[in-house]
Every structure is written in structure tokens, then in C-alpha cells.
C-alpha positions as CSV (number, residue, x, y, z in Angstrom):
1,X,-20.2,-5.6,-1.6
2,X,-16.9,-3.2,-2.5
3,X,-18.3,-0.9,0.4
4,X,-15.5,1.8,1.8
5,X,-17.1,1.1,5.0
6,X,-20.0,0.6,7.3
7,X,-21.9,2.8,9.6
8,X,-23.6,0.9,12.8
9,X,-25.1,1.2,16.2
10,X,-25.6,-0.6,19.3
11,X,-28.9,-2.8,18.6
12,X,-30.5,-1.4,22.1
13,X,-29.7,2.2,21.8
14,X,-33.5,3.9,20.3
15,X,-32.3,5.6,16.4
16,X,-31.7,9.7,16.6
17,X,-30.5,12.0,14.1
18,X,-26.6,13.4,15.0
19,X,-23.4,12.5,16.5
20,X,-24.4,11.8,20.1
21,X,-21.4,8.8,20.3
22,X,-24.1,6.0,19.4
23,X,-23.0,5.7,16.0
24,X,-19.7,3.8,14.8
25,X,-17.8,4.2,11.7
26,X,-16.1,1.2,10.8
27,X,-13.8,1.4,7.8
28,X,-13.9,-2.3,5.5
29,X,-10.1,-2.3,5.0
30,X,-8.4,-4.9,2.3
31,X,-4.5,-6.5,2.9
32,X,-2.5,-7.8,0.3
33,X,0.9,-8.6,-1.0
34,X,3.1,-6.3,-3.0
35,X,6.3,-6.5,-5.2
36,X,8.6,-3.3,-4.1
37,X,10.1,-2.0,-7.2
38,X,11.8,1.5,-5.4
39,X,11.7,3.9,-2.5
40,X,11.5,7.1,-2.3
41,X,14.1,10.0,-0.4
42,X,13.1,10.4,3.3
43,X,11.5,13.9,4.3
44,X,12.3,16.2,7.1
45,X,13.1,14.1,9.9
46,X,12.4,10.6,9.0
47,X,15.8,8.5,8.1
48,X,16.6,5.9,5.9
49,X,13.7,6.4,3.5
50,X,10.5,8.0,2.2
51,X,8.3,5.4,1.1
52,X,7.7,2.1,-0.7
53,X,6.6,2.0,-4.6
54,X,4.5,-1.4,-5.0
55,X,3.4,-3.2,-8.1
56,X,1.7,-6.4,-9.0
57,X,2.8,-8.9,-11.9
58,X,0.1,-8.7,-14.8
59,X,0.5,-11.0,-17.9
60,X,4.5,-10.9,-17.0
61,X,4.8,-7.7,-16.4
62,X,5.2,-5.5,-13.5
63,X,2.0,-2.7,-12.7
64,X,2.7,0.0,-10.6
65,X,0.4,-0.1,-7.3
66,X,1.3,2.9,-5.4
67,X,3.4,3.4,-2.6
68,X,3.6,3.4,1.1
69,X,5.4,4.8,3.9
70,X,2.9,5.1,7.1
71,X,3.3,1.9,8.9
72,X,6.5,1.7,9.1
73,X,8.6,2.3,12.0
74,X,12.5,3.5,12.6
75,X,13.9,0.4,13.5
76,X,11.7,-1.2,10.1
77,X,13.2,1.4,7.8
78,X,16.6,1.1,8.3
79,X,16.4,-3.2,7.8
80,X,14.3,-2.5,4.6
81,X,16.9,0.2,3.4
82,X,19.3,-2.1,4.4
83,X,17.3,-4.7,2.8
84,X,17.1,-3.1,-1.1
85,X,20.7,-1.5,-0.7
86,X,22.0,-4.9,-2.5
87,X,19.3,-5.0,-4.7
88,X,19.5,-1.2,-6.3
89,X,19.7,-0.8,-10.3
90,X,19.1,2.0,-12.6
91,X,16.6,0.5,-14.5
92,X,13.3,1.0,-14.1
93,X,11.2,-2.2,-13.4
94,X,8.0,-1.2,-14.6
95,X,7.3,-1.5,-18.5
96,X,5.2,1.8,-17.6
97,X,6.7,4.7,-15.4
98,X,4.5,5.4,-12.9
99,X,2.1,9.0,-12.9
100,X,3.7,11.6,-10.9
101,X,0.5,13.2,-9.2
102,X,-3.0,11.9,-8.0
103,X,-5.5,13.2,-6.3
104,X,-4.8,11.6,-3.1
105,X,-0.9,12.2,-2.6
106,X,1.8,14.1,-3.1
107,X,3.6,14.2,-6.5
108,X,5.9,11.4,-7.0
109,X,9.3,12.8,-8.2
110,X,10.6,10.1,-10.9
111,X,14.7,11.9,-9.8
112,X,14.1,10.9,-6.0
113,X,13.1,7.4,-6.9
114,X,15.5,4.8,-6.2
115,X,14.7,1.8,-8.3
116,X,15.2,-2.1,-6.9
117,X,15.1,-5.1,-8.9
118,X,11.5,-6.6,-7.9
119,X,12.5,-9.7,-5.1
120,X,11.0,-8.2,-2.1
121,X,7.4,-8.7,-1.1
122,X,5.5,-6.7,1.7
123,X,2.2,-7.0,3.2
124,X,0.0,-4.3,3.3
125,X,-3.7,-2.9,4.1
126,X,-5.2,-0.8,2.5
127,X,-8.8,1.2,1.8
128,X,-9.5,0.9,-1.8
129,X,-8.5,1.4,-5.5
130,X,-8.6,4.7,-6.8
131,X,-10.3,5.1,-10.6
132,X,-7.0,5.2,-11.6
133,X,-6.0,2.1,-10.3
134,X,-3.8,3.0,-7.7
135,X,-3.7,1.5,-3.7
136,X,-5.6,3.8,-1.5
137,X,-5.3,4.9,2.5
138,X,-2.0,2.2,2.0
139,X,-0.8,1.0,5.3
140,X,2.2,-0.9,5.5
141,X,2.1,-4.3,7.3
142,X,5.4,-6.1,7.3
143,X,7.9,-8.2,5.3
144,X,6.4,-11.1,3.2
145,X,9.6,-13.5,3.0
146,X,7.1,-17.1,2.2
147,X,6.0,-15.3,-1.2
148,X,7.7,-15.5,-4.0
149,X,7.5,-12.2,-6.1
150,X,6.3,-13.6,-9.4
151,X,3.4,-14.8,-7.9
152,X,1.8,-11.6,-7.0
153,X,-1.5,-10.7,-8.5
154,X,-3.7,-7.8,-8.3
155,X,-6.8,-9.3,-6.5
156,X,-10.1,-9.6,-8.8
157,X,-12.0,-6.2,-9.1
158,X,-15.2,-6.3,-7.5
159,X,-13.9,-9.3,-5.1
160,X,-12.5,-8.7,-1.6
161,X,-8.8,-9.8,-0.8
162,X,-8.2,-10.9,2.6
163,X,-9.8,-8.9,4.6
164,X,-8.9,-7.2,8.1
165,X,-9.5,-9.0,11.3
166,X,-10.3,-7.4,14.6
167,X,-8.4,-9.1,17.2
């Protein structure tokens, strides 16, 4: 149903109006695989790097996703840096640069992008797609090393990807 999420209660507790703990916001989140073209500087404290700019492959050529960078823990951002050190170029990937502001991020700054040539996949999770076609509320699940990167699609509109399951 492309819903953002779902508001419910427990099935014996009588309906009232307000916030009185009875009601349950439960957010209908999507995970999918990514191509990582670039990463961005780190900020303030956090070493090693900033975030993760994704695409998808779309009649052959790369799409720019968005990026990521919550998820990801110190001991996970020094093997991915270590991980696209190797495969660094000065090309960009992406037949089309990627917009440097949305409304739901900070600007991305094309001169503290570092680009990769596109052979690693990650798994991520993620809210929604924006108007604009960007990953929304992007949560960053792990390395995907069984995917090849050519084989990365964005998933149908209108049609869930995999979605989340509560363990």
C-alpha cells in the first residue's frame, strides 16, 4: 500500500482521543541493495569517513540514490575506507552528478566527494523515496559481497522491496 507507516493499538484497550501510551507508531521501513559510487569527508569527530553515496544501474547506467552514513559503526568505517582506498578514481561514475541540496539533508559538496569505481554493494533500510527520487531516513545495514554490482535495480515504484522483519 506504499504507506510511511501504521498507527495501531492493543485490540482490548477501549479507543480514546490522545497520547495516553495505548497507541503505537510503527514505521513500514524498505531494505535494499546499493552500488557505492563515493564517500564523503568525515565531520567533527567521526574518522575515516562521512557517508556513503548509493546508486542503482538503470538501462546501463549508474542513478544516484542518495547516501548514508547512520548505521555505521567505527570499527565498520575504517574496513569500508579501507575497503574503497584501492578502488578510488577521479571520475565521476554517474552519467549525471548528483543535486547538492534536498530538503531532507545537508548539502552534498561535489569537492568533498571522493569518487569509487562502482564494485561495492551495501545493504540498506530505508523509509521512502523522496519526489525527487532520492533514498529517504537511509540506514545502513552491512556489506553485500554475494551481489554482483551490475545487477542492482531500483525496486518497482509502487511495489515494496524486501521489507523489515521484526525479530
Amino acid at each position: 500500500m506504499s504507506l510511511e507507516s501504521i498507527i495501531s493499538k492493543r485490540a482490548d484497550a477501549p479507543y480514546s482521543p490522545g497520547d495516553r501510551g495505548l497507541w503505537v507508531k510503527v514505521k513500514c521501513q524498505n531494505r535494499e541493495e546499493f552500488v557505492v559510487v563515493g564517500w564523503t569527508d568525515p565531520e567533527g569527530a567521526r574518522p575515516w569517513l562521512g557517508a556513503l553515496l548509493l546508486a542503482y544501474y538503470e538501462d546501463g547506467r549508474l542513478v544516484y540514490a542518495g547516501r548514508v552514513g547512520t548505521g555505521i559503526g567505527q570499527a565498520e568505517l575504517g574496513q569500508l575506507w579501507r575497503r574503497l582506498q584501492p578502488l578510488a578514481t577521479a571520475e565521476m561514475p554517474l552519467q549525471v552528478a548528483p543535486p547538492r541540496t534536498n530538503r531532507f539533508g545537508s548539502p552534498l559538496v561535489l569537492s568533498r566527494v571522493h569518487w569509487v569505481r562502482p564494485e561495492v554493494v551495501v545493504e540498506v533500510k530505508y523509509l521512502t523515496w523522496t519526489d525527487d527520487s532520492l533514498l529517504r531516513q537511509v540506514v545502513y545495514e552491512g556489506l553485500r559481497e554475494d551481489k554482483n554490482p551490475t545487477e542492482v535495480r531500483r525496486p518497482v515504484p509502487n511495489q515494496p522491496s524486501r521489507p523489515v522483519r521484526r525479530r
